[in-house]
Every structure is written in C-alpha cells, then in structure tokens.
C-alpha positions in Angstrom: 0.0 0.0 0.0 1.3 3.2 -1.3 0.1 6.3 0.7 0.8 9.9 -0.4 -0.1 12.9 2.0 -0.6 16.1 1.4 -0.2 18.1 4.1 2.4 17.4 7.7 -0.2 19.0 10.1 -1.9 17.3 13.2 -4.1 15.2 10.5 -1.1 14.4 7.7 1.3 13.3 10.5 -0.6 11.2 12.7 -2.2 9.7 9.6 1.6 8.9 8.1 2.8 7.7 11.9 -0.3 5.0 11.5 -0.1 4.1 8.4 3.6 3.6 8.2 3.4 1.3 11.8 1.1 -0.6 9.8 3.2 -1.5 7.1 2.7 1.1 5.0 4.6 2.8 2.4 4.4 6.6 3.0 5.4 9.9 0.9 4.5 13.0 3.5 4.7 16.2 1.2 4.8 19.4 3.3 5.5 23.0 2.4 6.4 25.0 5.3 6.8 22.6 8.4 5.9 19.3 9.6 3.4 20.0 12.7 1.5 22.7 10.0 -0.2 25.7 11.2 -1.0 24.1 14.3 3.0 24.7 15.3 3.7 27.5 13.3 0.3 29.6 13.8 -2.2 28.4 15.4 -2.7 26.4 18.5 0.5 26.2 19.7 1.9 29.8 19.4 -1.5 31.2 20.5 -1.3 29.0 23.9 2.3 30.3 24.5 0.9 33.4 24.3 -2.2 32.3 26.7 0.4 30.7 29.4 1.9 34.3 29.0 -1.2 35.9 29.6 -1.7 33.7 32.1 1.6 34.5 34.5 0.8 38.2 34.9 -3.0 37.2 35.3 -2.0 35.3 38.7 0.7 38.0 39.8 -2.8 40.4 39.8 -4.6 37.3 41.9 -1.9 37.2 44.5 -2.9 39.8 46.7 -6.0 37.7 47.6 -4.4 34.6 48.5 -1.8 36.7 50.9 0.9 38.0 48.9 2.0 41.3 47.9 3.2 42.1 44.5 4.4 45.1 43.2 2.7 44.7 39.6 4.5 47.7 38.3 8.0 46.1 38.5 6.2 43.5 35.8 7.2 43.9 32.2 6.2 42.3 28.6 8.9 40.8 26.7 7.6 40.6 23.6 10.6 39.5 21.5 11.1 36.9 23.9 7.4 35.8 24.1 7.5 35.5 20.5 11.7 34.1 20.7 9.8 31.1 23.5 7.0 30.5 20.8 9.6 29.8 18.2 11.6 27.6 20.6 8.7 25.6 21.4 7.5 24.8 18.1 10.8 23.7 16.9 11.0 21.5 19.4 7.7 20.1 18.7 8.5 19.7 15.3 11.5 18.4 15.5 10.5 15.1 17.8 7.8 14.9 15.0 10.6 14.9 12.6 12.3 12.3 14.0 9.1 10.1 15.0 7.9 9.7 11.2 11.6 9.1 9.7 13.1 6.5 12.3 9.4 4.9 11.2 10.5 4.8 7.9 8.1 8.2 6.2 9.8 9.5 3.5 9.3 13.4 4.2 9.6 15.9 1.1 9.4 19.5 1.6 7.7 21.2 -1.8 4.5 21.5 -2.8 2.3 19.1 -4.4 -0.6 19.0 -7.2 -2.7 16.1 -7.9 -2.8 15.4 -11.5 -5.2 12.7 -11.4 -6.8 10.1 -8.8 -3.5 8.3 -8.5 -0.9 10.8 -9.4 0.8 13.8 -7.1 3.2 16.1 -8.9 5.3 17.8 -6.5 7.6 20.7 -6.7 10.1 21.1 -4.3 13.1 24.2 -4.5 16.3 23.6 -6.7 14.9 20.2 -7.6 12.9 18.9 -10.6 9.3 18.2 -10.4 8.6 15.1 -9.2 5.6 12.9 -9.6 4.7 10.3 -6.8 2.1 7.3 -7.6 -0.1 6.0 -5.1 -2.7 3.6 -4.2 -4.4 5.8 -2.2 -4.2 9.8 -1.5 -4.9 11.7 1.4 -5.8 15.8 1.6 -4.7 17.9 4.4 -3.3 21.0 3.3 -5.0 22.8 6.6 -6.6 26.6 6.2 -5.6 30.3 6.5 -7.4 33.0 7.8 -10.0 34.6 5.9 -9.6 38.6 4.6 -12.4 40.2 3.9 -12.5 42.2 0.5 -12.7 45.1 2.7 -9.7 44.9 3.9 -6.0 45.0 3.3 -3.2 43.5 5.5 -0.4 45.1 5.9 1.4 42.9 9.1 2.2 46.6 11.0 -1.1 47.8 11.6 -3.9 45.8 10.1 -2.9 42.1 11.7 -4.2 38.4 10.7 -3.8 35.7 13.4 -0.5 34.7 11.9 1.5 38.1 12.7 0.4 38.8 15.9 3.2 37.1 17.2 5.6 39.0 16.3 5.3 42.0 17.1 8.0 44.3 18.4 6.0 45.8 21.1 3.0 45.6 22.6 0.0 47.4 20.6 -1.3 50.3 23.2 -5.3 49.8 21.8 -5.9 47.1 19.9 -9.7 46.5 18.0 -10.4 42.7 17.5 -12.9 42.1 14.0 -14.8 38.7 15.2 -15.6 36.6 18.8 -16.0 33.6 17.2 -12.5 31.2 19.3 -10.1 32.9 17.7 -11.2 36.4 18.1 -11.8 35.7 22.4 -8.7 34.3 22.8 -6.8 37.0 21.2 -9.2 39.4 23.5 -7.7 37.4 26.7 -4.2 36.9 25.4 -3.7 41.1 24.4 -6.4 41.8 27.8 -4.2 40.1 30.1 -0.8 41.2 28.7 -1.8 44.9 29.4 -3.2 46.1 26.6 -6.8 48.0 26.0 -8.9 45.8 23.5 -11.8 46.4 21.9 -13.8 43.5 20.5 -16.1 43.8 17.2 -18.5 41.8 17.2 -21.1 41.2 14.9 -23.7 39.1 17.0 -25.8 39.8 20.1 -23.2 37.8 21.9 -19.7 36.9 21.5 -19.3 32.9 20.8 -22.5 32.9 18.3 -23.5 29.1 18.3 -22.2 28.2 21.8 -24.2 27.6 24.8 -25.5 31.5 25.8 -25.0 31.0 29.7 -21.6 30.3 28.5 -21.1 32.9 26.3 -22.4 35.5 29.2 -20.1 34.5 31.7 -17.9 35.2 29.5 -18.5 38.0 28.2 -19.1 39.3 31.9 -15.3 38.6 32.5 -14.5 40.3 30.2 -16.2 44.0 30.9 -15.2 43.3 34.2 -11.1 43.5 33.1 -11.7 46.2 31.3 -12.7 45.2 27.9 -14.8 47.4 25.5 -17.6 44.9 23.2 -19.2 46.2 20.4 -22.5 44.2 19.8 -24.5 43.9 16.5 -21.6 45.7 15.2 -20.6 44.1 11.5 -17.1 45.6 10.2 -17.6 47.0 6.9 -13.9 48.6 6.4 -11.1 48.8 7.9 -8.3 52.0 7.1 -4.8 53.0 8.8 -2.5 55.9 9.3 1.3 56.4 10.3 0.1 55.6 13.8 -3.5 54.3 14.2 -5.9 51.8 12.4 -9.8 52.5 12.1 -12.8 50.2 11.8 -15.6 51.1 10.4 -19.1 49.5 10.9 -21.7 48.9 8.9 -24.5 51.2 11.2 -22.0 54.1 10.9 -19.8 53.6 13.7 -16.1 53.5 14.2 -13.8 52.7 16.4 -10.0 53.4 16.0 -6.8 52.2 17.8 -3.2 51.6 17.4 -4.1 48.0 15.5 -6.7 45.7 14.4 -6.6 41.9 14.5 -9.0 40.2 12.0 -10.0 37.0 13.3 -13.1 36.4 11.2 -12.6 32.7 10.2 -11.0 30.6 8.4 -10.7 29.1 4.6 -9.3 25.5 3.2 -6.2 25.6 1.1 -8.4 23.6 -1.4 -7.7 26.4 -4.4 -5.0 25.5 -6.9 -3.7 21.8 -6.3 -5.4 20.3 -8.7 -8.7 18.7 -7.0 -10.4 19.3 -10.2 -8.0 17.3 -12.1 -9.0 14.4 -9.2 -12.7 14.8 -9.5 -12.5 15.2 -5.8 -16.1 16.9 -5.1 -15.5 20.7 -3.5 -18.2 22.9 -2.0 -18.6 26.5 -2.8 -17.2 26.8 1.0 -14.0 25.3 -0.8 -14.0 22.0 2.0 -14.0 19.0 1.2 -17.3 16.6 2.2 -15.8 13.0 3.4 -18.0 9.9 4.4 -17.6 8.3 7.8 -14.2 6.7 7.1 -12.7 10.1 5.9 -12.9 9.2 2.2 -14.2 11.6 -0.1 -16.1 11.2 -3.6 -13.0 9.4 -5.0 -12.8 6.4 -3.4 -9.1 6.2 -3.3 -8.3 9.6 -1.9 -9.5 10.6 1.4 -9.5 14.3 3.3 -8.8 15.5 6.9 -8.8 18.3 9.0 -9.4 21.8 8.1 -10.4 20.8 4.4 -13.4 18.8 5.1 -16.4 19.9 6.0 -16.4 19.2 9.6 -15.2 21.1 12.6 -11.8 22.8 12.6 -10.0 21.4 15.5 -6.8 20.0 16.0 -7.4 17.6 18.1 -10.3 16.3 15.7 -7.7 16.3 12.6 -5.4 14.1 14.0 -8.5 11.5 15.0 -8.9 11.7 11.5 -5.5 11.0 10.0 -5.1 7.9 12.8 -8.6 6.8 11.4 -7.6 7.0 7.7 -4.0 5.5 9.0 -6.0 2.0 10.1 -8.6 2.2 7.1 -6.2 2.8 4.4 -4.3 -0.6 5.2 -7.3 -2.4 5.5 -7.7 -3.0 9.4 -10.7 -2.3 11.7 -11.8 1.3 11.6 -14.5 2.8 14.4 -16.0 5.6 12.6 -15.8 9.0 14.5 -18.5 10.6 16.6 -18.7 13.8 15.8 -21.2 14.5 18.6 -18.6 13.8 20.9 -15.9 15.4 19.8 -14.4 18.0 23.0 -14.1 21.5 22.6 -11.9 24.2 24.5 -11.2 27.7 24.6 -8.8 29.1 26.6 -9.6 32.2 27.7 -10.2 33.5 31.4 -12.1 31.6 32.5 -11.0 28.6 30.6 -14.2 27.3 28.4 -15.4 23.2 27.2 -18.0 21.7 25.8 -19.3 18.5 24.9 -22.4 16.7 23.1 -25.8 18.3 23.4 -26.1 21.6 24.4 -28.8 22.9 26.5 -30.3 25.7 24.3 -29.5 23.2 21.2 -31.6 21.1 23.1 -34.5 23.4 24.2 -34.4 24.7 20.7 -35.0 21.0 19.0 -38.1 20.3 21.7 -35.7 17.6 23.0 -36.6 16.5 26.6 -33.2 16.7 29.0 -31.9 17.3 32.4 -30.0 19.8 33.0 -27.6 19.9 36.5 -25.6 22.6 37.4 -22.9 23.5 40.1 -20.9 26.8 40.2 -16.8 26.6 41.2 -17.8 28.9 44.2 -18.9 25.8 45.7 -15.6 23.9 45.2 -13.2 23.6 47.9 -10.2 23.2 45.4 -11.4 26.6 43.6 -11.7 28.6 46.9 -8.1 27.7 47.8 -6.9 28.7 44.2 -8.8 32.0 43.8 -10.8 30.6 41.0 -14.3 30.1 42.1 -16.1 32.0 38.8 -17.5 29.5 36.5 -19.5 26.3 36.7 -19.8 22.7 35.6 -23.4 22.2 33.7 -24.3 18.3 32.9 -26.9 17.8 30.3 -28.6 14.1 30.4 -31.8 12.2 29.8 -34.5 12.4 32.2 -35.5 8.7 31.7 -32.5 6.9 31.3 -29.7 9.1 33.0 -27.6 8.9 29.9 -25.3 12.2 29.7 -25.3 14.0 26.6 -23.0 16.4 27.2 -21.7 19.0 29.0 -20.6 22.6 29.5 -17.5 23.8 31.7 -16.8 27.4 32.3 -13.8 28.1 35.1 -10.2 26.8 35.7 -9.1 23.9 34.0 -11.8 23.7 31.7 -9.6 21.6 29.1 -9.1 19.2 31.0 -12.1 18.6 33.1 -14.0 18.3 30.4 -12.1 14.7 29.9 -14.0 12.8 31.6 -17.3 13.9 30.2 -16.4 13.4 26.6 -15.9 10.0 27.8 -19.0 9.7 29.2 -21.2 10.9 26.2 -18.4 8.9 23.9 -19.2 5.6 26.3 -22.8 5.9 26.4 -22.4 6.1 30.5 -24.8 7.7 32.9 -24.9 10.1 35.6 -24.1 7.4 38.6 -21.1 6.6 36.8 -19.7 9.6 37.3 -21.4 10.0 40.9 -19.6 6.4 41.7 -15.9 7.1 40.3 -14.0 8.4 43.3 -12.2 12.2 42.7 -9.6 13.8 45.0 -10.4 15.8 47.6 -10.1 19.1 47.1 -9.9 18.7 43.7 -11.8 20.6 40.8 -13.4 17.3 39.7 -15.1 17.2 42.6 -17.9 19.6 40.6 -17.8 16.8 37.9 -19.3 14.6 40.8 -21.5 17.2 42.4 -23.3 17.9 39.4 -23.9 14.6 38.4 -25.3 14.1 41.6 
C-alpha cells in the first residue's frame, strides 16, 4: 500500500505515523513545516501566548491569597514571548521529525498538485518536479485565515492571526474584527498582557452558536477587566494611518486604535492543487465533504482536518488521520463521533463543551436534564482563587444517559475529559457520581453535578 499525504499537520502526520506502523509505504509532502499551522500559527503559538497571559493574570490574583506584588516592577517581553514561541514549536516539530523518519516516512518539503486520482506532482526548490504514484491519497493541506474584500493586511497595523506574534512591542489599543474562538482568545491573550482591546463583534453575543450562559459569563469577565464589546456591530472597512488603524461599521460607527486583529474565520487551502483534475467533489465553501471513514467522492483519496467539511480542531484532525492510517491498510476502523468530539477555549475563565447543548436542546423540543454547580462551591477553587465558572451536565431524564456538558472556570480543558468519555461511552450520571475524585480537587464539581 502506497500512501501519499498532502499536508504534515496534526491530521497528515498522525495519519503517516499510523499508516507507516502498519506497514505502509508513506510519501508526506509538506510545504512550510511538519506540525503545519498548528505549530507555526495556530494552537501552539496562540497558547504560548495564553500561558503568557496567564503569568501576569495570577501575579494580579496574589494579593488575595496573601501575597504582595508590586505589579509595576512586571514587564512584557515581547521578542522573547515570540523568541519562547519559536523555541517551542521547533522543538515540537523536530520530535515529529524524527518520529515519522526513524518509522520509515519519507518526508519531502515542496508542494504538491494532484494530477489525477492516482498521481501527485510535487515541486520542491532547486529540484525537478517530481511525480509520486499511489494507491491511495490523502488531503490535508490545513486553512488560512480569511480577509475580507474590505480589507487589506499590511502585518504593521492591520494584523491576521499569523503576525500577531511578532510584534516588536505591545499594541497600546488594539480593535479585535470577530468573537468567534479565535477572536476571544486573542481578546484574553492582548487583555491580560496589558493592553486595551476592543472587540467587534457582529452578533448579540460573543461565541455565536455556543451555549448563551456560557457565552455570558464570559463576556461578563471580560467588561469586568476592562474590555470594550461592540455588539451587533458588523465591520464594513477597515483604514490605517502612520500611527492608528480604524474600523468602520456597517450602522455608521467607528472605532480606532493603534491596530486591528481580523480573526473572522477561516478558509481550506483547497484552491489550486489540482482537486479538479481528481474529481474530488468541492463545495462552494472550498472544503471538502468526506464519508464516515474520511474518504471523499474518489474512493481512493481521502481528506482530513481543516479541508473537510467538519469542525476545525486540531485535536479532531489528528483523530482523522489515525482513522484514515487504520482504514487505508485495511484493518478495523471505528468511525468517528462527531457529537462527541471535546471543545476548549482558553480564555479566562477557561471554556469546554461536549455533546448536546442545553439551548440546542430546548431549541429541538428535545426533553433533558440539566444539572448545574458553580466553582464557588468547590473547595479546590476557593483555595486557588478561582471560584467563577460552573460545571453544567446535560442528560436524559428517563435513562440518565449524559449528553453532554458545558464547563466554564479553571481547567476547563481538561475537566471536560471525563465527560467526553461519558457521552463517547454511552455512560450515565451514577457513573460519574460512583468514580472516586480527590479531595479538594476541581473534579469534585464533575461529581457534584452529576449528583
């Protein structure tokens, strides 16, 4: 089996790791760096800036567990922010490196064009083109962030995602276009590292499409550190000078600062490598719809990550290349469950989600239960000085079944573990009130909600 891969991020790796332990032969073809935009752009630089964030956010919480901090003695780095950020992703990518070549991947940097359903041409600098056969294909080429037409980037002043990491200072006002993930984060990140920020957003509420009681207690954190929202506010334009950069809204408004960070989505690198030429089946969105097993229209070329037409998560790309990794070679393959699949945002307070949500819910006429227990209640949170947030359980009445779940507080990420696993394993509340947690400990809520 012959097994070309287009793309070396969280979806293209894990799937070539599988694969290749399986007996596999495996071309990886990557352009920039094996890890993709999760190491160079996305998750992991934007964390290393959250952790950041995070160190001067508990400096200002000392006072109330008993020690004094002078906060003014506290200064950004930002070159070395941005120097850490580098260091960690090399690193990352480096064991990555190593991992797929000591397991026999054959790794080529260049860039690749299908030329039919069995044939990848690939380009690679001071080399000749190159075309690779293979017995079965698999897409993921990741996304960029979407520009609006309204809107030109110029990386000083008018930011994407991608270059608000290096930055030589610290923007004194900076206006945030969108509260989708991206957007909120880059709001707590810029928020906790001293800046003023302003957030655009075009809903009634930032996080349009998670649960509302989540997307309030959010939102009230964020007023409450000094954050300006804009609600119902849709950008329409966006103009700089030497010194500032001005957004205009579509009801007349402005608002002006020393930058402005669009994080208004994302779109599939699905343009100009030759899917046409495939017959791989494209939506206007430019993704890429895949079956259960990952494959898409072709039956011997599959798709993961960012270019299909499911959710854009990391963590859910590399499920998929592990899937199409087993199901490639042949061997028993568990489809995925999308309506289990974990979700995190880390802001401050950290948010997760899981399953059914309660407003989904309530909107479908579906009948639930719905427990709830705030982290003021939690021993572990009182000690810590993080007692905002709650743990919300959503189950079946009849059966006790849970069906998801909503965390807003400390930890979030990775209390919401043990719920995923729940909804994933079909288990009910008394499982969870049965499994023994430490005490104090912030599972403990876990337990008391399920209770």
């Amino acid at each position: 089996m012959r097994l070309v891969i287009v793309g070396g991020g969280p979806a293209g790796n894990r799937a070539a790791s599988t694969a290749a332990r399986l007996g596999a032969e495996v071309t990886l073809v990557e352009r920039d760096v094996i890890g993709g935009g999760a190491h160079l752009w996305d998750c992991i630089p934007s964390k290393a800036m959250v952790a950041s964030g995070d160190a001067l956010t508990a400096l200002r919480r000392a006072r109330s567990l008993g020690i004094d901090v002078t906060l003014a003695d506290s200064r950004v780095d930002l070159p070395r922010v941005s120097a850490r950020i580098n260091d960690i992703w090399r690193s990352l990518n480096a064991n990555i490196d190593d991992e797929l070549t000591s397991q026999g991947v054959r790794l080529i940097p260049g860039t690749a064009r299908l030329l039919d359903e069995s044939r990848v041409a690939v380009e690679s600098q001071g080399a000749p083109e190159e075309v690779l056969e293979a017995d079965a294909l698999l897409l993921a080429m990741g996304s960029r962030p979407r520009v609006p037409g309204w809107a030109e980037v110029d990386g000083e002043r008018i930011l994407i995602s991608r270059q608000a990491y290096d930055l030589d200072a610290l923007p004194e006002h900076i206006v945030i276009v969108g509260s989708g993930v991206t957007g909120v984060e880059f709001v707590h990140i810029f928020n906790a590292l001293g800046c003023e920020v302003t957030l655009v957003a075009s809903r009634r509420h930032v996080l349009p499409g998670k649960d509302p009681e989540v997307a309030y207690a959010l939102e009230e954190e964020l007023v409450a550190r000094g954050v300006t929202i804009l609600k119902g506010a849709r950008a329409a334009g966006v103009e700089r000078s030497a010194a500032t950069a001005t957004v205009h809204i579509e009801d007349g408004r402005s608002v002006t600062g020393s930058h402005v960070l669009l994080a208004i989505g994302s779109v599939p690198n699905t343009d100009a490598c030759g899917l046409d030429a495939a017959g791989v089946k494209v939506l206007d969105s430019g993704h890429v719809p895949v079956d259960e097993f990952c494959r898409t229209n072709v039956s011997s070329i599959y798709a993961a990550g960012d270019v299909t037409d499911k959710m854009p998560l990391s963590s859910l790309a590399a499920a998929q290349g592990r899937l199409v990794g087993y199901h490639v070679v042949g061997r028993p393959a568990r489809p995925l469950d999308y309506g289990a699949v974990a979700q995190a945002i880390f802001t401050d307070p950290e948010i997760a989600d899981v399953g059914v949500a309660e407003a989904e819910a309530f909107g479908q006429g579906r009948k639930i239960r719905v427990t709830k227990v705030p982290f003021g209640s939690n021993p572990k949170a009182l000690i810590e000085g993080q007692h905002s947030g709650f743990v919300k359980i959503v189950s079946d009445p009849l059966t006790g079944e849970v069906l998801g779940g909503s965390i807003v507080g400390a930890s979030a990420a990775e209390l919401i573990a043990p719920i995923a696993l729940a909804v994933r394993s079909g288990l009910r509340l008394q499982d969870l009130v049965d499994t023994f947690c430490v005490h104090p400990s912030l599972s403990e809520s876990l337990a008391d909600a399920a209770e």
